[in-house]
Biopython code that builds the backbone (N, CA, C, O; Angstrom):
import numpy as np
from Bio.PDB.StructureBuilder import StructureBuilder

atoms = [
    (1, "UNK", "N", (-114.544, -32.061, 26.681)),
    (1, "UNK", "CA", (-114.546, -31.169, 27.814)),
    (1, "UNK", "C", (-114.558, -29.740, 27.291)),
    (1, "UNK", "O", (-113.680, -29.176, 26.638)),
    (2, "UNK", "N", (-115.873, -29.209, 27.759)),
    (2, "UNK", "CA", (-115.416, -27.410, 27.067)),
    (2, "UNK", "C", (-114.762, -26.771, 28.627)),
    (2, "UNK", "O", (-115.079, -27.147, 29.756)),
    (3, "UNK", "N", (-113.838, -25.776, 28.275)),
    (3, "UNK", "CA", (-113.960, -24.990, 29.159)),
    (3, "UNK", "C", (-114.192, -23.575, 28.659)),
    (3, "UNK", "O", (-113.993, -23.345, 27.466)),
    (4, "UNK", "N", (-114.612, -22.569, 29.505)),
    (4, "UNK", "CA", (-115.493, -20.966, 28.728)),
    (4, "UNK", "C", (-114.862, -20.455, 30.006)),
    (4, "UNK", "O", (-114.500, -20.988, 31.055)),
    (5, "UNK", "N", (-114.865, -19.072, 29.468)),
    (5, "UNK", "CA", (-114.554, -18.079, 30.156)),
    (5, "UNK", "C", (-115.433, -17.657, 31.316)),
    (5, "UNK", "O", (-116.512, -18.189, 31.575)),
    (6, "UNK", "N", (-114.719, -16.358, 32.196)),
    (6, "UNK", "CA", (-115.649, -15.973, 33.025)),
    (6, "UNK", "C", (-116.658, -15.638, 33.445)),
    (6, "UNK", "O", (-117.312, -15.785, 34.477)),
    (7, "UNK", "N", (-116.812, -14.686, 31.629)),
    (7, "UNK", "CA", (-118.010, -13.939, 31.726)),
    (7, "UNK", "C", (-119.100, -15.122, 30.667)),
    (7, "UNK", "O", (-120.154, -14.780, 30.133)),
    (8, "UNK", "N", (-118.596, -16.242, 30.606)),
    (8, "UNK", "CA", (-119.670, -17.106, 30.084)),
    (8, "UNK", "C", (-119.973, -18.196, 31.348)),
    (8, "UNK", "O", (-120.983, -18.897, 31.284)),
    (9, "UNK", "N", (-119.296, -18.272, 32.188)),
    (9, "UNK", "CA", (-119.441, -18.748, 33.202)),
    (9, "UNK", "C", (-120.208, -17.770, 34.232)),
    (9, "UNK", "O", (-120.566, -18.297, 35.285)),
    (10, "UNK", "N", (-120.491, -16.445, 34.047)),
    (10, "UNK", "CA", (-121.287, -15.745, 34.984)),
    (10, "UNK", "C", (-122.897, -15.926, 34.387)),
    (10, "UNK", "O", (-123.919, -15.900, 35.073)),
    (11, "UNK", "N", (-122.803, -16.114, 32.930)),
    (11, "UNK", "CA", (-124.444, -16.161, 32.347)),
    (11, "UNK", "C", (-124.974, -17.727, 33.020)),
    (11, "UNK", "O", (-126.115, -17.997, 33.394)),
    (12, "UNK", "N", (-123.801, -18.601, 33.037)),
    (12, "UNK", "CA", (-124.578, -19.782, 33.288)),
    (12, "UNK", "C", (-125.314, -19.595, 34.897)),
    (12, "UNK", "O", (-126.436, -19.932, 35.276)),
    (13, "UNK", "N", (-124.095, -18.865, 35.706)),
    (13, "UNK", "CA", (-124.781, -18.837, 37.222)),
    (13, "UNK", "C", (-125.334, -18.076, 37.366)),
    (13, "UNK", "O", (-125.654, -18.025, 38.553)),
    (14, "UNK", "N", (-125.761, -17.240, 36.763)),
    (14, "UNK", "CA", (-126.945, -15.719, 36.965)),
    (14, "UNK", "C", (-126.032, -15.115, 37.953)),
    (14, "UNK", "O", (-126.551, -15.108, 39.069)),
    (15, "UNK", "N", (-124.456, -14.436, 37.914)),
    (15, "UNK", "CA", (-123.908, -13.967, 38.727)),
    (15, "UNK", "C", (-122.847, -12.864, 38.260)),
    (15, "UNK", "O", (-122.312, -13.046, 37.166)),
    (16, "UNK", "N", (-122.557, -11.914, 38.888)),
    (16, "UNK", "CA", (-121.288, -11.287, 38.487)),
    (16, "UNK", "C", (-120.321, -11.696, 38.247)),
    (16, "UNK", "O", (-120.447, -12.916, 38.352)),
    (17, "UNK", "N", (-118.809, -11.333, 37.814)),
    (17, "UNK", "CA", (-117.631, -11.999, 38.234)),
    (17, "UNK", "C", (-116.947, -11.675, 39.276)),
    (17, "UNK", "O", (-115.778, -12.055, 39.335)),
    (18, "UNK", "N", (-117.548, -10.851, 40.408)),
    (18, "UNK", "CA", (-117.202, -10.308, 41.401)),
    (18, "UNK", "C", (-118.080, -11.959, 42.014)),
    (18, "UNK", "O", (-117.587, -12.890, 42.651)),
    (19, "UNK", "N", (-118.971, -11.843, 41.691)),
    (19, "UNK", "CA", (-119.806, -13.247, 42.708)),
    (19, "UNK", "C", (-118.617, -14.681, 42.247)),
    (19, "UNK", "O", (-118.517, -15.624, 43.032)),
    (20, "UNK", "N", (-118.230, -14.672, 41.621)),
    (20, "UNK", "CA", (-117.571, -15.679, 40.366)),
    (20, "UNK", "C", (-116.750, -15.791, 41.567)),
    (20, "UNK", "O", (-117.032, -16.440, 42.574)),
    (21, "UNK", "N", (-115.654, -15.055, 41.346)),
    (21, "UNK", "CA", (-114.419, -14.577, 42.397)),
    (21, "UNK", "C", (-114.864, -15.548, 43.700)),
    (21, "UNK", "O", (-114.341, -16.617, 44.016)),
    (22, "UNK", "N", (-115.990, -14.854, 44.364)),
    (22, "UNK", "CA", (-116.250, -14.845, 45.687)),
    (22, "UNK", "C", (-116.432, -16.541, 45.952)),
    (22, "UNK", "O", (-115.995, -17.285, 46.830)),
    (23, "UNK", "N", (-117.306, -16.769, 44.738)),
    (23, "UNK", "CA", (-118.091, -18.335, 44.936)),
    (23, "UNK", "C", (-116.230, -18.940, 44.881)),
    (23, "UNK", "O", (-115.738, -18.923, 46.009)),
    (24, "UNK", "N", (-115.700, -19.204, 44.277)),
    (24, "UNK", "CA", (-114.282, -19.531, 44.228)),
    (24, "UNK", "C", (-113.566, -19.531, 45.120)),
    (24, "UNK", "O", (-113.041, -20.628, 45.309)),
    (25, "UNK", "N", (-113.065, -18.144, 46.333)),
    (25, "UNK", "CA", (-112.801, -17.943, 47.202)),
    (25, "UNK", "C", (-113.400, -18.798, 48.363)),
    (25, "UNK", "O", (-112.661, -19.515, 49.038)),
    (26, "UNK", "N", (-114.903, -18.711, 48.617)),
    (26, "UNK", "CA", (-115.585, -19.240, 49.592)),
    (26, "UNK", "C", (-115.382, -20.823, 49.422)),
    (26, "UNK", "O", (-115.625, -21.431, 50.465)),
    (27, "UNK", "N", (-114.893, -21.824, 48.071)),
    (27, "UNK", "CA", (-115.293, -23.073, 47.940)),
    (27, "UNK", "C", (-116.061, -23.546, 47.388)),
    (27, "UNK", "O", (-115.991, -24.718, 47.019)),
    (28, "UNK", "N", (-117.239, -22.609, 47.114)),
    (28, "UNK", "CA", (-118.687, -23.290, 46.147)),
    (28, "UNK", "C", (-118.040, -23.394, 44.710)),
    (28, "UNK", "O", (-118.736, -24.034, 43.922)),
    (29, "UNK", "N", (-116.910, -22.924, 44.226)),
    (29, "UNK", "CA", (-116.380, -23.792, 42.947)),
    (29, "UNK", "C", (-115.216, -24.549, 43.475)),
    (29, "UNK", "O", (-114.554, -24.047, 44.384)),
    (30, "UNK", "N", (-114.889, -25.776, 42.961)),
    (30, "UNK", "CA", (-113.475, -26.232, 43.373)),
    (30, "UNK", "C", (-112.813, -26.071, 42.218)),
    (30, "UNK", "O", (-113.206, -26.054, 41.052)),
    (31, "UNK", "N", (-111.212, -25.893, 42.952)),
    (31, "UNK", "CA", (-110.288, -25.592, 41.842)),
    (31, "UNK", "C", (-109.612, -26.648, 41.567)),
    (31, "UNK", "O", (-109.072, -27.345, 42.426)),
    (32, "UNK", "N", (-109.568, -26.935, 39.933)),
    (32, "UNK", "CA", (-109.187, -28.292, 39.395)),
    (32, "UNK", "C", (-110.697, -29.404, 39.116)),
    (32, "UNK", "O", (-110.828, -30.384, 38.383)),
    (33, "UNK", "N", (-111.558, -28.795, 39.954)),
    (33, "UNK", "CA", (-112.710, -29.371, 39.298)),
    (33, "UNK", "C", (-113.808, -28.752, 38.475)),
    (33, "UNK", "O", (-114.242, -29.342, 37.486)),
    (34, "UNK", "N", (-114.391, -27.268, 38.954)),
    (34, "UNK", "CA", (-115.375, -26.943, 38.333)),
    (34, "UNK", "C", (-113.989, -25.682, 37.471)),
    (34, "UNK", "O", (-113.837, -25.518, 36.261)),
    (35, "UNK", "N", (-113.471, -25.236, 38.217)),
    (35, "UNK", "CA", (-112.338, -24.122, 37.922)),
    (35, "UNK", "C", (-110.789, -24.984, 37.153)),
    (35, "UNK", "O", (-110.551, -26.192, 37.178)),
    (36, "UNK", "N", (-109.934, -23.863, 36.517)),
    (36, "UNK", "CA", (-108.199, -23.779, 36.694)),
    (36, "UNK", "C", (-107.552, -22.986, 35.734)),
    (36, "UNK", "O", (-108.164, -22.162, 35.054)),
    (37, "UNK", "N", (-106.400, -23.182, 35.646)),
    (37, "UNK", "CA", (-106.043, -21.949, 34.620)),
    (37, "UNK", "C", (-105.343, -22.838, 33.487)),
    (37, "UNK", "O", (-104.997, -24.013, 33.366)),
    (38, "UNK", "N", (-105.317, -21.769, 32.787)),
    (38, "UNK", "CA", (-104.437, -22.422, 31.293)),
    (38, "UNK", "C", (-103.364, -22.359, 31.683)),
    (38, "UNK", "O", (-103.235, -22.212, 32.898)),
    (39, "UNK", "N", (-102.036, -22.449, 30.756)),
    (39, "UNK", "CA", (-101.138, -22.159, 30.511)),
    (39, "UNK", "C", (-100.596, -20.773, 30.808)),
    (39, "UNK", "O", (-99.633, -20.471, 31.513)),
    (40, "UNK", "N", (-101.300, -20.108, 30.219)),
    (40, "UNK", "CA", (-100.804, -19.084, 30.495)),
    (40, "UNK", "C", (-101.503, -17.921, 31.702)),
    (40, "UNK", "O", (-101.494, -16.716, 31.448)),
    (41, "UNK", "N", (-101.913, -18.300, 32.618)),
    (41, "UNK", "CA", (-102.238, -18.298, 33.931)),
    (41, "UNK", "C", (-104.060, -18.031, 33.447)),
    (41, "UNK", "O", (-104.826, -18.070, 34.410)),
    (42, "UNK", "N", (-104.446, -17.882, 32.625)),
    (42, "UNK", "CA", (-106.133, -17.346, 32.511)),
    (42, "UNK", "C", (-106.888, -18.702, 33.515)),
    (42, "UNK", "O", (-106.619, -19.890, 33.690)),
    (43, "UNK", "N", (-108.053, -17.660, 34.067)),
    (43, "UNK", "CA", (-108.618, -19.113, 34.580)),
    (43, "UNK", "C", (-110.142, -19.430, 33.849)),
    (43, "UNK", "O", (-110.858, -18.447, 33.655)),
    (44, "UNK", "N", (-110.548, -20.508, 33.523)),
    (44, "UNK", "CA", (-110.996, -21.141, 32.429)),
    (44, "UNK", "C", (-111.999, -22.085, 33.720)),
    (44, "UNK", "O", (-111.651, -22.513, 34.820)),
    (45, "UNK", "N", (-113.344, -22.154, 32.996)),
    (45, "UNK", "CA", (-114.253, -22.163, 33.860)),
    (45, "UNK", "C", (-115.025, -24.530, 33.100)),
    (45, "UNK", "O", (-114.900, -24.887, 31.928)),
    (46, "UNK", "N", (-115.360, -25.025, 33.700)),
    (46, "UNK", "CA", (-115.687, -26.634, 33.162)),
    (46, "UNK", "C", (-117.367, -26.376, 33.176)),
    (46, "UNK", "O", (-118.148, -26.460, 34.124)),
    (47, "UNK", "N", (-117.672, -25.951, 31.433)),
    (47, "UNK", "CA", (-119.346, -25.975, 31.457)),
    (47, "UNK", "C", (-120.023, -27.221, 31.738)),
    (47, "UNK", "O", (-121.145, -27.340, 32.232)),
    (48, "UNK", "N", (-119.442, -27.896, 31.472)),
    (48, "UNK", "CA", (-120.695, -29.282, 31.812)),
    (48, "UNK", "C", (-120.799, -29.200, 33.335)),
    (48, "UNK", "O", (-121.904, -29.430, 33.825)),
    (49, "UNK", "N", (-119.828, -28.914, 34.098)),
    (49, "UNK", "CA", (-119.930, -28.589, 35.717)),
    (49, "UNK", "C", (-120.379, -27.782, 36.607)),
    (49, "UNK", "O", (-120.683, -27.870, 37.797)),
    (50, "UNK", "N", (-120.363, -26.763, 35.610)),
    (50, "UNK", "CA", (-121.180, -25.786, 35.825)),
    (50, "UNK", "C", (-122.764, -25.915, 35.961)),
    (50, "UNK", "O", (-123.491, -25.618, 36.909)),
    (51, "UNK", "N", (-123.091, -26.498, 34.610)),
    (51, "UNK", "CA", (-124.455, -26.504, 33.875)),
    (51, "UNK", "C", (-125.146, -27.581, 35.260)),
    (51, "UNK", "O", (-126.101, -27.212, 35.944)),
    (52, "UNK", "N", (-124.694, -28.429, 35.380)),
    (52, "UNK", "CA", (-125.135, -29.813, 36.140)),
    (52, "UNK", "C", (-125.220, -29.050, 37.870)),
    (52, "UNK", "O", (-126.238, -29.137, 38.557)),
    (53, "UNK", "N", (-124.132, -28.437, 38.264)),
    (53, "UNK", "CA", (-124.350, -27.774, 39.764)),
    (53, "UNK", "C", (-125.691, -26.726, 39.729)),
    (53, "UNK", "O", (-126.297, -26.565, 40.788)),
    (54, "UNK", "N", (-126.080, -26.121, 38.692)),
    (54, "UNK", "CA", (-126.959, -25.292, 38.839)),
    (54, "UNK", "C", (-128.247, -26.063, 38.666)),
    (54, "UNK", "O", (-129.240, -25.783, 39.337)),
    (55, "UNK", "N", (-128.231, -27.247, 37.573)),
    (55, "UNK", "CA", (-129.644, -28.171, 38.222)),
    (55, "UNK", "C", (-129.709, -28.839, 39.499)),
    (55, "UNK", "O", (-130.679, -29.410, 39.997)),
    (56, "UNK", "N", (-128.347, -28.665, 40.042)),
    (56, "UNK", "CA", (-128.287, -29.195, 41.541)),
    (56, "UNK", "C", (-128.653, -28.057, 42.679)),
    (56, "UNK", "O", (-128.255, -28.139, 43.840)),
    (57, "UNK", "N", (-129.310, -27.195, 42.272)),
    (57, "UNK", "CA", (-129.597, -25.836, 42.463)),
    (57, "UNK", "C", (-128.240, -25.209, 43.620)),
    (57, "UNK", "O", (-128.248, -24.446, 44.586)),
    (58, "UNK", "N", (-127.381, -25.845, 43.045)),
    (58, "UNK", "CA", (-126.429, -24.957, 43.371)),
    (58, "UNK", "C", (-125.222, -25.355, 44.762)),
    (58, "UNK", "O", (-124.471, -24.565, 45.334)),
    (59, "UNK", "N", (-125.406, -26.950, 45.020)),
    (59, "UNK", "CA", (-125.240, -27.609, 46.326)),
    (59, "UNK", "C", (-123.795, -28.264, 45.748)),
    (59, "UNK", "O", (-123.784, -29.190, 44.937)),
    (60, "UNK", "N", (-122.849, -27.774, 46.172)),
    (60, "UNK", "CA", (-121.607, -28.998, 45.442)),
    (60, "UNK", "C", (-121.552, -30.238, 46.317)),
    (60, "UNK", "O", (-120.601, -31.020, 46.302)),
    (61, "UNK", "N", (-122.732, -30.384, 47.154)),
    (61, "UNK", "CA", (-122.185, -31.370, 47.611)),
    (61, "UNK", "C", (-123.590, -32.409, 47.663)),
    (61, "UNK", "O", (-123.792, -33.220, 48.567)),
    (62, "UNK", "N", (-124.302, -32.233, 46.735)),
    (62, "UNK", "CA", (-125.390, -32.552, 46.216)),
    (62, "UNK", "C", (-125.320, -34.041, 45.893)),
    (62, "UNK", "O", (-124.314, -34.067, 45.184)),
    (63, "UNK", "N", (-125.685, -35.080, 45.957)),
    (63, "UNK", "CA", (-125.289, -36.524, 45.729)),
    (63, "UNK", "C", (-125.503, -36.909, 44.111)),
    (63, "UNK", "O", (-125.323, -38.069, 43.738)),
    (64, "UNK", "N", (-125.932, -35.768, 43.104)),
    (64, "UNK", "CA", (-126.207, -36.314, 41.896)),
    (64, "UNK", "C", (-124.560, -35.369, 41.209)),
    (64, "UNK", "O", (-123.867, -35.667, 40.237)),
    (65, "UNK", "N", (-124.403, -34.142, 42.259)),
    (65, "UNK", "CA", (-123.174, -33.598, 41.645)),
    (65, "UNK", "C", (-122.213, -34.000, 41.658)),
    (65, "UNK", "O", (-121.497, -33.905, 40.660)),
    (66, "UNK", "N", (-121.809, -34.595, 42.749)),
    (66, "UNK", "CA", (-121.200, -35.146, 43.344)),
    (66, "UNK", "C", (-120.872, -36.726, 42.489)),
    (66, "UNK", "O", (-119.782, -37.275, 42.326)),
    (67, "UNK", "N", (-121.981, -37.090, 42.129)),
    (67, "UNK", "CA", (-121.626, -38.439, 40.796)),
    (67, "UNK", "C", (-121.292, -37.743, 39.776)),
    (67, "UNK", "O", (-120.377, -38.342, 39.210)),
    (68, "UNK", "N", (-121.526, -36.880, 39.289)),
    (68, "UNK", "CA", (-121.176, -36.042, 38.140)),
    (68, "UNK", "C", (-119.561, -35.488, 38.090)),
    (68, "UNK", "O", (-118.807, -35.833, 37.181)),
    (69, "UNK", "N", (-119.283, -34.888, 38.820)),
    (69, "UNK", "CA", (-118.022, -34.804, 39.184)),
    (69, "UNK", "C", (-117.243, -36.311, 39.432)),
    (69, "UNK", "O", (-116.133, -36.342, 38.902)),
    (70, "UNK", "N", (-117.651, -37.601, 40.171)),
    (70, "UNK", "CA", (-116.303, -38.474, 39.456)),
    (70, "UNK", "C", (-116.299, -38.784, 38.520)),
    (70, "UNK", "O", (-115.249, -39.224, 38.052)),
    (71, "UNK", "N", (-117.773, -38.705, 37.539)),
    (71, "UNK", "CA", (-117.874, -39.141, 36.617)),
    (71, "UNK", "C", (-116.621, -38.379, 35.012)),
    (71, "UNK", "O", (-116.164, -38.991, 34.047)),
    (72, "UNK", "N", (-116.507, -37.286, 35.303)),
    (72, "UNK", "CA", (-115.744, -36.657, 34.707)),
    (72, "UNK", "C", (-114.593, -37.091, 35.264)),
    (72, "UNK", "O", (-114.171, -38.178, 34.868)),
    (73, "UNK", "N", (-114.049, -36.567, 35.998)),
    (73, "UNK", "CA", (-112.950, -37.165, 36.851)),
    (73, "UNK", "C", (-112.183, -38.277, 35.979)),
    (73, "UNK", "O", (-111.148, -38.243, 35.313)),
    (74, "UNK", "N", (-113.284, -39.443, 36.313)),
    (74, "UNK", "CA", (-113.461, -40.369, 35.647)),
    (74, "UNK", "C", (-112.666, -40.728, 34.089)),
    (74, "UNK", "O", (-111.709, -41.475, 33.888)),
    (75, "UNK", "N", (-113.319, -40.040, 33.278)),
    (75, "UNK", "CA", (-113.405, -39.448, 31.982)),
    (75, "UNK", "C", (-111.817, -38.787, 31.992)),
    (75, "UNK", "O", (-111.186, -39.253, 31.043)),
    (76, "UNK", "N", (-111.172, -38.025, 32.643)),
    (76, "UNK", "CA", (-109.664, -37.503, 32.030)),
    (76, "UNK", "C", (-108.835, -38.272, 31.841)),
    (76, "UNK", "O", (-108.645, -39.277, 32.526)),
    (77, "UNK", "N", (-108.214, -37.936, 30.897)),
    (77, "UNK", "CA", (-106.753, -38.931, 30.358)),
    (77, "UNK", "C", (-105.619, -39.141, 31.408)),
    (77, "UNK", "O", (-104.825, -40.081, 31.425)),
    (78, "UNK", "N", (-105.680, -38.220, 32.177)),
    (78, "UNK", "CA", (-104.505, -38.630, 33.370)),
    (78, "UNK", "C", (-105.248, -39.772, 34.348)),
    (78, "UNK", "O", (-104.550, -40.184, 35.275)),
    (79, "UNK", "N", (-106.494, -40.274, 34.234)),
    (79, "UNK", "CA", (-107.122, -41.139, 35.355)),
    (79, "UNK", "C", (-107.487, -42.571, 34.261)),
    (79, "UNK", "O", (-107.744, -43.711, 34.647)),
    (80, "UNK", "N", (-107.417, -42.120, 32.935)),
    (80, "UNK", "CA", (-107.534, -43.722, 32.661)),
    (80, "UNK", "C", (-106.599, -44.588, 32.658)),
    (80, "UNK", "O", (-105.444, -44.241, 32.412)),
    (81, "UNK", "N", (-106.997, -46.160, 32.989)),
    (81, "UNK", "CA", (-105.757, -47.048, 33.002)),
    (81, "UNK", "C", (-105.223, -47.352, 31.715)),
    (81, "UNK", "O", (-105.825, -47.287, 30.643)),
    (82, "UNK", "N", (-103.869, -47.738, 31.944)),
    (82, "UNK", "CA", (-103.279, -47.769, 31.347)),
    (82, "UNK", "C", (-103.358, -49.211, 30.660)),
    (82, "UNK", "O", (-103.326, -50.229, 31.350)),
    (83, "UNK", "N", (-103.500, -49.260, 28.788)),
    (83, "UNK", "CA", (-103.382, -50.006, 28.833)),
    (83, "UNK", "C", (-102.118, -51.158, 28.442)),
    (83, "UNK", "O", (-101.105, -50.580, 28.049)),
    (84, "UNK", "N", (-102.006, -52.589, 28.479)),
    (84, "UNK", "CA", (-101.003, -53.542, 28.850)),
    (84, "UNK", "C", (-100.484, -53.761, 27.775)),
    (84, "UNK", "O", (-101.271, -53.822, 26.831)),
    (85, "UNK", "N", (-99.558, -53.887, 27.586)),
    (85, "UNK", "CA", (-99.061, -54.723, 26.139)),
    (85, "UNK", "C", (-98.816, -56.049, 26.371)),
    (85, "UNK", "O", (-98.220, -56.327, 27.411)),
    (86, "UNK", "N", (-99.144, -56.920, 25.635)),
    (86, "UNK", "CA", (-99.215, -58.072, 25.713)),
    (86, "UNK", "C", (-98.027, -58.613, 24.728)),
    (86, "UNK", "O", (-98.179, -58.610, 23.506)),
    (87, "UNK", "N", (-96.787, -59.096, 25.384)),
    (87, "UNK", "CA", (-95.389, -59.366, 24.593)),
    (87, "UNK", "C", (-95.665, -60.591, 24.293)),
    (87, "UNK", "O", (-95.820, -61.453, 25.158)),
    (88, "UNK", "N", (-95.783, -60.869, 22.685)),
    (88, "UNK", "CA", (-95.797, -62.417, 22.187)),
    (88, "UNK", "C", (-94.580, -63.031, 22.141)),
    (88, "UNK", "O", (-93.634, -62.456, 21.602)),
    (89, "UNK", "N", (-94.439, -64.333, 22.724)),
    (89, "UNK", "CA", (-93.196, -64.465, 23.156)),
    (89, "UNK", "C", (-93.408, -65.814, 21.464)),
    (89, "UNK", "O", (-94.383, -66.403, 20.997)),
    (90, "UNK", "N", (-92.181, -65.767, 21.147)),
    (90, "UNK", "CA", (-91.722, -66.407, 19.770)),
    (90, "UNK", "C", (-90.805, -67.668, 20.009)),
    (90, "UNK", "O", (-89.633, -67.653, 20.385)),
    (91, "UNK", "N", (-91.436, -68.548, 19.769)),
    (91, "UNK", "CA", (-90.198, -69.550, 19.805)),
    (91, "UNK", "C", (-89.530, -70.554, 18.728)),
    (91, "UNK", "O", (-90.193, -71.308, 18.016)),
    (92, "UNK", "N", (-88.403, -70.474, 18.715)),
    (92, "UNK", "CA", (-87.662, -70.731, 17.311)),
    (92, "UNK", "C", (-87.551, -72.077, 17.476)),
    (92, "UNK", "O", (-87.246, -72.411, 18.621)),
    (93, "UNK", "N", (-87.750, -73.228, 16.438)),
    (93, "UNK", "CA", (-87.710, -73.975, 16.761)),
    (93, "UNK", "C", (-86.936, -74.853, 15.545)),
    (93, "UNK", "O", (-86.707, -76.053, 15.701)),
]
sb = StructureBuilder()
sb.init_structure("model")
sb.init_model(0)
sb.init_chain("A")
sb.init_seg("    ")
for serial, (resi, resn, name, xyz) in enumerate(atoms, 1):
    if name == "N":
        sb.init_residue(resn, " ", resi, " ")
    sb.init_atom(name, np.array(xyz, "f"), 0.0, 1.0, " ", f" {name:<3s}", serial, name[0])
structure = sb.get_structure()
């Protein structure tokens, strides 16, 4: 997962960071999906989400972005299952 800054996130959308802001504000980025912040409050922009909405010319609600986004989703460590341990049970005999 990369995430890039603002002003590398404005070259990908051909936009200001005043447009950045706005697209954010209005909803055309979601926060926690294409957007979020670090740690230490910076907010940190998801290039592959980026890159993929703009061949979607720009529709978040585009049906190929829209697979793209669970597909990542998908992909984070807080959403994969968990896996089982399998306790070998021993018997003394």
């Amino acid at each position: 997962m990369n995430f890039i800054s603002a002003n590398v996130a404005c070259q990908i959308l051909n936009c200001s960071e005043r447009s950045l802001l706005r697209y954010r504000n209005q909803g055309k980025l979601l926060e926690g999906i294409h957007w979020g912040r670090n740690p230490s409050g910076k907010v940190l922009y998801h290039q592959d989400l980026l890159l993929n909405l703009v061949s979607c010319g720009g529709d978040i609600n585009h049906a190929d972005h829209q697979k793209f986004i669970q597909r990542v989703l998908s992909d984070r460590p807080e959403n994969q299952q968990k896996k089982s341990r399998k306790v070998q049970a021993t018997v003394a005999v």
